[in-house]
C-alpha positions in Angstrom: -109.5 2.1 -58.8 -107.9 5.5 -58.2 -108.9 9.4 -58.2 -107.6 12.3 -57.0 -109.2 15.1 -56.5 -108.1 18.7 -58.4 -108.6 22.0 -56.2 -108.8 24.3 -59.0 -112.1 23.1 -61.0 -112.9 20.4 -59.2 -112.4 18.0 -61.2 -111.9 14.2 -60.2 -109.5 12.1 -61.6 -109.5 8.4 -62.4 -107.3 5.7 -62.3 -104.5 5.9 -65.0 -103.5 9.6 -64.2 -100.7 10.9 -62.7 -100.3 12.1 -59.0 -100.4 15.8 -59.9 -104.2 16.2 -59.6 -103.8 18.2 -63.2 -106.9 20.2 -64.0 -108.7 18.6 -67.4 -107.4 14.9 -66.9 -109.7 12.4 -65.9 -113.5 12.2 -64.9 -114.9 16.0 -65.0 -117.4 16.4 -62.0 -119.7 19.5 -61.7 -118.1 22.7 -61.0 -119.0 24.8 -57.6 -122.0 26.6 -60.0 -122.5 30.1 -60.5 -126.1 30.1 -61.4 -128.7 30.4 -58.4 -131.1 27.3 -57.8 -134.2 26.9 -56.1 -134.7 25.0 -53.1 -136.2 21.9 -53.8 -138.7 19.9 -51.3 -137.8 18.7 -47.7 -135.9 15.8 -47.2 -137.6 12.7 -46.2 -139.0 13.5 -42.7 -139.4 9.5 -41.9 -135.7 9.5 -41.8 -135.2 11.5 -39.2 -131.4 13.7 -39.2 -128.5 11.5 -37.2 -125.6 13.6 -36.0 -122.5 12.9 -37.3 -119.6 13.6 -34.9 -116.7 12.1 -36.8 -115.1 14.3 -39.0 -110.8 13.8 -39.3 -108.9 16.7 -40.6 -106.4 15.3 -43.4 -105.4 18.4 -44.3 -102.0 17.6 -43.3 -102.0 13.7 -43.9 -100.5 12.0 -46.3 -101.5 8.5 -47.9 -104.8 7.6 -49.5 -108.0 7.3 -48.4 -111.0 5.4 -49.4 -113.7 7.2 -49.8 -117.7 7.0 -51.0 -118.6 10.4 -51.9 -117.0 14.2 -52.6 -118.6 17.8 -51.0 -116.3 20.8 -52.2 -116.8 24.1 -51.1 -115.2 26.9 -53.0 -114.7 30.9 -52.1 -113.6 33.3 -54.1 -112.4 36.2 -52.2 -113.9 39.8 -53.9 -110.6 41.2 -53.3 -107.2 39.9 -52.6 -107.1 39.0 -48.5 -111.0 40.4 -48.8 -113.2 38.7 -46.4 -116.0 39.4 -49.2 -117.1 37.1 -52.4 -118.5 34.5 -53.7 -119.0 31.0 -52.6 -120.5 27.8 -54.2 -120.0 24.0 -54.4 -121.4 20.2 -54.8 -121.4 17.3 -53.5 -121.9 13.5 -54.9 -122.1 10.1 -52.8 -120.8 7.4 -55.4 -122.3 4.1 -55.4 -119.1 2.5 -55.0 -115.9 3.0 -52.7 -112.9 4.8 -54.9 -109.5 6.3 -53.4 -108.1 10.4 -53.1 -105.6 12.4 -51.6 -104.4 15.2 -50.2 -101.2 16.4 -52.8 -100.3 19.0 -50.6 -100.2 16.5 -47.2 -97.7 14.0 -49.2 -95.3 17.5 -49.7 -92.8 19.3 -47.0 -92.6 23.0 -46.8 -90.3 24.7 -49.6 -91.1 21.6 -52.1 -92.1 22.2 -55.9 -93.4 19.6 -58.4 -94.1 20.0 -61.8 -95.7 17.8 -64.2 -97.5 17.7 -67.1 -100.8 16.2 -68.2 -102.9 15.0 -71.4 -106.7 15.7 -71.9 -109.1 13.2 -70.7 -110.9 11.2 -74.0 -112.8 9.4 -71.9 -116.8 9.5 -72.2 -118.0 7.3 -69.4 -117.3 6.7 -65.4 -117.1 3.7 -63.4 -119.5 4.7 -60.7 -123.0 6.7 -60.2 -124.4 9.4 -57.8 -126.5 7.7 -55.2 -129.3 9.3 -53.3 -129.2 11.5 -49.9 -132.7 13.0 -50.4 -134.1 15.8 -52.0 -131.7 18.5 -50.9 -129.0 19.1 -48.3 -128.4 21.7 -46.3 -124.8 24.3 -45.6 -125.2 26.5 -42.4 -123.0 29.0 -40.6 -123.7 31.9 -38.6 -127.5 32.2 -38.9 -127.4 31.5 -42.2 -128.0 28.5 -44.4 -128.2 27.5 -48.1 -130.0 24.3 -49.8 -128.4 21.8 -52.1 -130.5 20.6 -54.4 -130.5 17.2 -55.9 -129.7 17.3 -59.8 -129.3 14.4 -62.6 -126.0 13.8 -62.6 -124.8 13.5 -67.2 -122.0 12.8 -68.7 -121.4 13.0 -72.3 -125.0 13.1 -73.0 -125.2 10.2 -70.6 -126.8 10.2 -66.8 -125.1 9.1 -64.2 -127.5 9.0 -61.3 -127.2 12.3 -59.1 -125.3 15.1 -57.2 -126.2 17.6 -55.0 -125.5 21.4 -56.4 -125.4 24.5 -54.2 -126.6 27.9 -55.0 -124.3 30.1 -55.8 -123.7 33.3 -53.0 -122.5 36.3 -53.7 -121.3 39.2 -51.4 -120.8 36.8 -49.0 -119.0 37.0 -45.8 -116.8 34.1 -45.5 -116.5 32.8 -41.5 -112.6 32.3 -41.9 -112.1 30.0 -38.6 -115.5 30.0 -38.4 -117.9 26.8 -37.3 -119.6 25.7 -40.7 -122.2 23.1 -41.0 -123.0 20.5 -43.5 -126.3 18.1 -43.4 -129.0 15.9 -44.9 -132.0 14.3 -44.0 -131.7 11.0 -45.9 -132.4 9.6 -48.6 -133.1 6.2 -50.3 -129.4 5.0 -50.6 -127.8 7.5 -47.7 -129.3 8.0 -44.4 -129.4 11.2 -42.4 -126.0 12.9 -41.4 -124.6 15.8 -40.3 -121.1 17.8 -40.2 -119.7 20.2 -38.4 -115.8 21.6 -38.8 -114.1 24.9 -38.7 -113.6 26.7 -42.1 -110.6 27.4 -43.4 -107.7 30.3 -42.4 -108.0 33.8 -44.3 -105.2 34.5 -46.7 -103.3 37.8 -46.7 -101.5 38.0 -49.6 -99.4 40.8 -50.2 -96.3 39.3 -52.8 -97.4 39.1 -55.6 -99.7 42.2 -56.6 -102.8 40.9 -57.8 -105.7 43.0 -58.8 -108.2 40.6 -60.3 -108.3 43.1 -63.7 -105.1 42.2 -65.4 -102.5 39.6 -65.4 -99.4 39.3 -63.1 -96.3 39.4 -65.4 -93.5 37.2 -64.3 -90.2 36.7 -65.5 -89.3 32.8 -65.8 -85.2 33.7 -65.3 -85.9 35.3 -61.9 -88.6 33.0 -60.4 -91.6 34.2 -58.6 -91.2 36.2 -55.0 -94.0 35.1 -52.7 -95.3 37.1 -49.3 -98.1 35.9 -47.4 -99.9 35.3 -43.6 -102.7 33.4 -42.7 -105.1 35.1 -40.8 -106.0 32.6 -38.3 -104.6 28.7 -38.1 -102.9 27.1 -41.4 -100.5 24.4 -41.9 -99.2 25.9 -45.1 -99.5 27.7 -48.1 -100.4 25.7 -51.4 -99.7 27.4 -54.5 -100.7 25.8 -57.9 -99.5 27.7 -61.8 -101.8 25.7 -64.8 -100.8 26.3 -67.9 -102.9 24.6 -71.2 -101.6 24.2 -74.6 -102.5 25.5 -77.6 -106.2 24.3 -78.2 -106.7 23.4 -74.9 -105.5 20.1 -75.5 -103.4 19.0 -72.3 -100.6 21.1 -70.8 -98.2 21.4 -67.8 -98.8 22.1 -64.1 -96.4 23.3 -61.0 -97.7 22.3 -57.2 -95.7 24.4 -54.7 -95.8 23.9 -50.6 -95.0 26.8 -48.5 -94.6 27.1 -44.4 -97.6 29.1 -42.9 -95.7 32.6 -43.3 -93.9 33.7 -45.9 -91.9 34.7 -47.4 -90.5 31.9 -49.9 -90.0 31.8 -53.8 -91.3 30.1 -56.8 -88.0 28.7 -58.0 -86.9 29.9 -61.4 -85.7 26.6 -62.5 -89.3 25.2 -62.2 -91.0 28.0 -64.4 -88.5 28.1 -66.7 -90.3 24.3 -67.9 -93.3 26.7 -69.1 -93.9 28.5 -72.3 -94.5 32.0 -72.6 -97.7 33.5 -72.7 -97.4 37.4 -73.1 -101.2 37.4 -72.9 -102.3 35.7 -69.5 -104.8 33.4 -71.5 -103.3 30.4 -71.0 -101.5 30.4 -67.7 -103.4 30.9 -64.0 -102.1 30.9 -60.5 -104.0 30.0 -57.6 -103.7 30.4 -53.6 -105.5 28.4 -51.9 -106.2 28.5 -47.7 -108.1 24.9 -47.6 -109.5 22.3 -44.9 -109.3 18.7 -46.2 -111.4 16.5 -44.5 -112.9 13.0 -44.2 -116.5 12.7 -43.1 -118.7 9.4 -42.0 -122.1 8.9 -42.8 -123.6 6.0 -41.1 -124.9 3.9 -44.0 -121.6 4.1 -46.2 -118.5 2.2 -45.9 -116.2 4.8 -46.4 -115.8 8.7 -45.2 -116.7 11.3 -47.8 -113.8 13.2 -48.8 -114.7 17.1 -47.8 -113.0 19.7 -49.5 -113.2 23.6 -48.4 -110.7 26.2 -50.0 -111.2 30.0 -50.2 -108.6 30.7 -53.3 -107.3 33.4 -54.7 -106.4 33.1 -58.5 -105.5 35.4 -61.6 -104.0 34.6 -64.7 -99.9 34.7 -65.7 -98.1 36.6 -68.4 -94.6 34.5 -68.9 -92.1 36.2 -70.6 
């Protein structure tokens, strides 16, 4: 059995899809919220927190990786290369081992794929959220933020649990920063905890994005691109979705970049989408991400760990 994880929505993927980790195809997880939560009650204190000291950075592997669980972290930068905005994410441990990847790892610098994809029909999963306790806990710089432990439904049907995290706003995002991620135990996952360095900062300067109106791109001449991290980064990943009509399925283009720009989205490639002189249909997304697997001592596999500060705005084609 086979996912991949999606870093736009994040949205998991089962077996059957294709390798382009399309946005709404496959198994639909819960989205980094944007609704504050309450902290729930203490973890179980008779299960007393273990450190964790092996986390792997994958965020330049390829291959696939078995895995027993998913924590994403997503920021949304306020402005574009802001170091202000909003931040939220989940997490799930799955009763059962499945297998991800890293897209982006399996690509070299310069390389384009496009695909397209169908929309997911189906209404059940082939695994369940197990438990880690009540709530779990994200820390950097002084600060720190409970995730609290949420029934887990699908189509009207429940699926044990997951872990949601409050939504932050005005938030000052520790680019290169130590982060921490941890959990007292639970009934099925024992005590853990993480610790890795957040992602780069994006500046972005090619295209102009303003966060109020579409970018408008002409197919024919492809897509100029200008960028530097601000701090340590492999690459660039760059990611246009584009739905159909209704919503129903649609096409997607994955794009690698060096560190520092500039480069080009080819022509050739966006001449495979359709127009959309309104933006509704078509986005674009930067993302400056940290892929990582993460062992907890009472599961067979790594959890896969996922933290991206992306930049997005919507497309007018031509």
């Amino acid at each position: 059995m086979r996912i991949l994880f999606t870093w736009v929505w994040l949205v998991l993927l089962v077996a059957g899809t294709s390798a382009c980790s399309c946005q709404s195809v496959g198994l639909q997880v819960p989205e980094a919220n944007n609704s504050n939560t309450n902290s729930g009650t203490s973890s179980n204190s008779n299960n007393p927190p273990t450190s964790t000291k092996t986390v792997e950075d994958v965020t330049d592997k390829p291959g696939t990786f078995g895995v027993h669980g998913v924590a994403a972290f997503t920021f949304y930068p306020k402005v574009v290369s802001g170091e202000e905005g909003s931040f939220g994410g989940y997490a799930m441990f799955y009763d059962k081992p499945l297998e991800t990847n890293v897209q982006f790892a399996s690509m070299k610098n310069g390389e384009c794929k496009f695909a397209t994809f169908e929309t997911n029909t189906d209404t059940t999963i082939p695994y369940r959220g197990i438990q880690a306790g009540d709530e779990l806990t994200f820390s950097f710089a002084s600060q720190e933020w409970q995730w609290t432990q949420q029934p887990f439904r699908y189509y009207n049907k429940e699926y044990g649990v997951y872990y949601l995290g409050q939504s932050v706003e005005k938030l000052q995002y520790p680019y290169e920063g130590d982060v921490t991620f941890s959990g007292g135990g639970g009934a099925d996952v024992k005590a853990f905890e993480w610790t890795w360095k957040a992602p780069a900062r994006l500046d972005l300067s090619q295209p102009a994005i303003n966060f109020t109106e579409p970018i408008k791109v002409k197919r024919s001449d492809g897509l100029p691109l200008s960028w530097k991290f601000v701090g340590s980064a492999p690459y660039l990943a760059v990611r246009i979705n584009q739905t159909n009509e209704g919503g129903k399925g649609g096409r997607t283009l994955t794009c690698r970049f060096a560190a520092e720009g500039p480069a080009t989205m080819p022509a050739e490639e966006l001449s495979k989408f359709l127009p959309d002189a309104t933006g509704e249909k078509t986005h674009i997304f930067f993302f400056a991400g940290r892929y990582l697997l993460a062992k907890v001592p009472s599961l067979a596999k790594p959890v896969f760990v996922v933290m991206e500060s992306i930049t997005t705005s919507s497309v007018q084609f031509d």
